[in-house]
N, C-alpha and C positions, 0 to 999 in steps of 0.2 A: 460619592461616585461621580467623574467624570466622564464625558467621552475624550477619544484620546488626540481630536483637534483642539477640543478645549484645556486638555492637559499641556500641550504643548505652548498653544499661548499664555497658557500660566508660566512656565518654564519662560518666555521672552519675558514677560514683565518681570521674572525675579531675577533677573540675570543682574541686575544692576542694585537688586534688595528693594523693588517697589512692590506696591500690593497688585495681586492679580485680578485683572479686568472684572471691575461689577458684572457678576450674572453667570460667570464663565462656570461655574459649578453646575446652571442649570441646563445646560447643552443636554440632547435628547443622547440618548444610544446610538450606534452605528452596527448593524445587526453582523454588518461583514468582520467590524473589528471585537467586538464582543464589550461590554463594560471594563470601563477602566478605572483602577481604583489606586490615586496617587500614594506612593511608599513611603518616599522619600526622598527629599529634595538635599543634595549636598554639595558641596564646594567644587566639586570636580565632573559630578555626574548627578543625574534623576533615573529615580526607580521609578517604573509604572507595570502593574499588573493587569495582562487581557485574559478572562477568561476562555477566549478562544487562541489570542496566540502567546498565552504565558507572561512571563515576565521578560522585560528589555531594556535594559541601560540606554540613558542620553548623555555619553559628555558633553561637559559645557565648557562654555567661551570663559568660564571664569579660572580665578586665582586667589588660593586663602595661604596668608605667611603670618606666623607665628600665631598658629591657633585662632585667631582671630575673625575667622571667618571671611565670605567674598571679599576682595576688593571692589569696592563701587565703580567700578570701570571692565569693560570687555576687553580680552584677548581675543580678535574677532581670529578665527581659524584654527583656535586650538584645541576647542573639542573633537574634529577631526582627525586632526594630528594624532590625539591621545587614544581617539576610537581605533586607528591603525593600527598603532604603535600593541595594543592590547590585542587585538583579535590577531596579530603576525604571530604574539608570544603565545598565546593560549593555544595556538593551532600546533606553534611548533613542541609545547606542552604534550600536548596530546597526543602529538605523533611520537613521542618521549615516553609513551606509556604511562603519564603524567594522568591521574583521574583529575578532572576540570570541571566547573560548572557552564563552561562556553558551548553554546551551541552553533552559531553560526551571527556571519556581519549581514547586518538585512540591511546599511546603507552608511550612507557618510559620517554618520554622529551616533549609528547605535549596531549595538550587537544586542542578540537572544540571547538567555543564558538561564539554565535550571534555577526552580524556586524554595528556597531553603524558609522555614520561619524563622524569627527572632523574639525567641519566647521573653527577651529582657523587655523589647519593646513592646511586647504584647500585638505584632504583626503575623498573621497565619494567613495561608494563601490553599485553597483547597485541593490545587494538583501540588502541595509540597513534599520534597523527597526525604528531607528529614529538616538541621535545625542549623543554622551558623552559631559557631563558636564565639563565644561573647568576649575574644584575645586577637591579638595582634602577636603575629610570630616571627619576630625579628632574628634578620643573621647579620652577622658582621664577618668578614674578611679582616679589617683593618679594626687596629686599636685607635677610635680617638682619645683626644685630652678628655672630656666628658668620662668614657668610659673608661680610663685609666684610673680620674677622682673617684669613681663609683667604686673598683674593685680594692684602692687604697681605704675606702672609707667602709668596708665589709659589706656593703651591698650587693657585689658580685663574687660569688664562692671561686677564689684566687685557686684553689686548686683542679678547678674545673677548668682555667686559665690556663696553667703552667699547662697540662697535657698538650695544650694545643700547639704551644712554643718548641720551639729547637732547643736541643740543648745548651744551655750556660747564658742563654740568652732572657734578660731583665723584660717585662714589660714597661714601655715607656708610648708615647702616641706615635702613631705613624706604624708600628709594629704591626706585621703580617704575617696572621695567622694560617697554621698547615692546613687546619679544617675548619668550615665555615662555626663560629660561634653563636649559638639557637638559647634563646632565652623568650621572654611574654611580657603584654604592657597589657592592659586592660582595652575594651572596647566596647563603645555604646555608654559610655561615662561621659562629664561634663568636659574632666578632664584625664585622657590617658595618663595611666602611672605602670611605673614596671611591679610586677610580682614575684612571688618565687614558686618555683616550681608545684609546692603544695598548695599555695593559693591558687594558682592556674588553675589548676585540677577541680581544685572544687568549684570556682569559679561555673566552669566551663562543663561541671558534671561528668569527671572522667579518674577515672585510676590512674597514679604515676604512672604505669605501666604501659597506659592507652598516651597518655602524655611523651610519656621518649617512644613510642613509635612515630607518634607525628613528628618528633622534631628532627626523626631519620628521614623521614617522608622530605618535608622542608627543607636540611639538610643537603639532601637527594637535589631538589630543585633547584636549590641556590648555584649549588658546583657546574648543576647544567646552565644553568643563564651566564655563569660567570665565563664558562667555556662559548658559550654563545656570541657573547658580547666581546668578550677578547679577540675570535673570529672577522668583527668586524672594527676591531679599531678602539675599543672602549675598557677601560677594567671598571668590575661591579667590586666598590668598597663595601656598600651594606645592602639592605632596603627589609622590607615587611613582606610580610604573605599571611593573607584571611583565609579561614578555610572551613569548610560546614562538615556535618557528619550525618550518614546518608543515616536512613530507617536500621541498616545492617550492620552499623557501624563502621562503615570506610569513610575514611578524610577525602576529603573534595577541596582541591584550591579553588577560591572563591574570591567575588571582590572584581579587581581589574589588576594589573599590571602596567608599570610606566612610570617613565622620569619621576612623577609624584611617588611613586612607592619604592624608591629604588636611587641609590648616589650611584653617579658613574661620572668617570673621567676619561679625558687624552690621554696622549704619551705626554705632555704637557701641563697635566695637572688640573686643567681647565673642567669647572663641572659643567654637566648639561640634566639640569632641574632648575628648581626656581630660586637658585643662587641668585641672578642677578637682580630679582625684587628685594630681596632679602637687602642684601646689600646696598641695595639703593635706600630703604626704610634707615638701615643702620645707619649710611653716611650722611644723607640727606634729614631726616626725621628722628635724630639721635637722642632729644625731649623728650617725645611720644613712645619711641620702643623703651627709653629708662621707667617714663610712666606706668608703663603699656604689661612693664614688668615688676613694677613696684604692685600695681594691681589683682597680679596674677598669685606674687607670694601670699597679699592678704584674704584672699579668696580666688583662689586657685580651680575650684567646681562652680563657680558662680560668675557669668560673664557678663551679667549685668551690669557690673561697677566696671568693665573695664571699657578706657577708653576707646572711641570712633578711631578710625583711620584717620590723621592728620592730613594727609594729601593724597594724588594718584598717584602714581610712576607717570614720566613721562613716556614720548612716544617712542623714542630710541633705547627704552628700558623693555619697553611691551617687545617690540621689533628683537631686540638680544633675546630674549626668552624664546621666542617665537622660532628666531635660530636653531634654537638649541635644542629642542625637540624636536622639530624637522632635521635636524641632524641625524639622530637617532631613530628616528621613521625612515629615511633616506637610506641609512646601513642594510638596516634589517630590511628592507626591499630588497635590496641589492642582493642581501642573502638567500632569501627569498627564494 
């Protein structure tokens, strides 16, 4: 148990992957903020729970590309950005008739937001409303090459496929879909894998039944953001949606929303997420991601073997990303 100015110094010294400050665990209580007990430290944000004001997301300055964990270097400004970007959509969620776990933005890097447990990780929090889903519920719009090879190679039920398509029309990549396409990848794993609907299920402790309503629910979501973001300039090809299940059994989107969870493009093609790290690793560090994925095939749940980040991004790589989701903060204001 920490308090929640020593929590937060812990957060600065991990930002980079160093160890946090000798002693900082032993900071006393702060009687106005209640005990803090750290969650969960991840690539994009921190969890901390008060027992007086609940639980609170921090994004952070960081950046993790191909599974691999932070990059050892700051995107100083973008947990802000992502803080925005998330608490515009959860809001306009809500006003959607959308059930959210978002309560309110208490400042620049953090929102409040309902406490769900995560019985996988054996995390329970005392004012919790029920449990998150131990899935990730992906939609697509668009066909990629990836999921073209998936549905040729019987891993995606092709006639779940054709419904979606126009008549007389093959799927090939770049193909776009009439209704958002909802399937599950695993979560809270070393390494996320797709499932199928009956493994979801059990996974996740739920009847097919209770399964294709969430993915109407999800679904439901998607065609709203998509029509959101079209609104201002962007089309949503895919992304993810986490979602918890309250005591009563209703779905609760859950998690955060933004560039990280979500591909979106221009009328021009151009993405705005962490394409251009990505692709700086690919051109520039082309060794390291061949390693990087040699690795992954022979121990795929074990990330101990795999290789360190080869290098940083430069600064004009940080600066493009930094672009690009201020881009996307900057619409959604506007819409606003």
């Amino acid at each position: 148990m920490v308090t929640k100015r020593a929590f937060l110094e812990i957060l600065r010294y991990n930002t980079c992957g160093n160890e946090p400050p000798p002693g900082s665990k032993e900071s006393g209580d702060n009687p106005e903020e209640g005990t803090v007990q750290i969650s969960r430290v991840g690539s994009s944000k921190d969890v901390f729970y008060s027992d007086v004001k609940g639980m609170e997301f921090n994004f952070s300055d960081r950046v993790s590309v191909f599974d691999r964990g932070p990059i050892p270097v700051t995107f100083t400004g973008l947990g802000a950005v992502r803080c925005s970007i998330a608490a515009i959509l959860f809001e306009k969620l809500d006003a959607a008739d959308f059930r959210t776990h978002f309560r309110e933005r208490l400042d620049e890097q953090r929102i409040a937001v309902t406490p769900f447990n995560i019985p996988e990780l054996d995390v329970y929090y005392p004012q919790a409303f029920g449990r998150l889903l131990p899935l990730e519920f992906l939609f697509r719009f668009v066909a990629t090459k990836k999921f073209c090879s998936r549905v040729e190679g019987g891993a995606v039920d092709r006639a779940a496929i054709e419904c979606l398509l126009s008549l007389d029309e093959d799927l090939v990549p770049g193909m776009r879909f009439q209704h958002p396409f909802v399937e599950c990848s695993t979560k809270h794993q070393a390494a996320d894998t797709y499932v199928s609907d009956e493994e979801a299920a059990r996974l996740a402790g739920l009847t097919l039944g209770q399964l294709q309503d969430i993915y109407k629910v999800v679904a439901r979501a998607a065609i709203y953001l998509k029509t959101l973001f079209r609104s201002v300039g962007f089309d949503l090809c895919d992304g993810k949606i986490e979602g918890a299940l309250t005591e009563e059994g209703m779905f609760v989107i859950a998690d955060s929303i933004s560039p990280d969870e979500l591909r979106l493009t221009d009328s021009g093609g151009r993405s705005y997420d962490k394409d251009p790290v990505r692709r700086w690793y690919e051109e520039c560090c082309a060794d390291w991601v061949k390693e990087l994925g040699e690795a992954k095939a022979k121990a795929p749940y074990d990330k101990s073997g795999w290789p360190p980040y080869s290098a940083e991004p430069p600064p004009e790589v940080i600066q493009d990303l930094l672009w690009r989701y201020e881009a996307v903060r900057d619409a959604l204001s506007i819409k606003k």
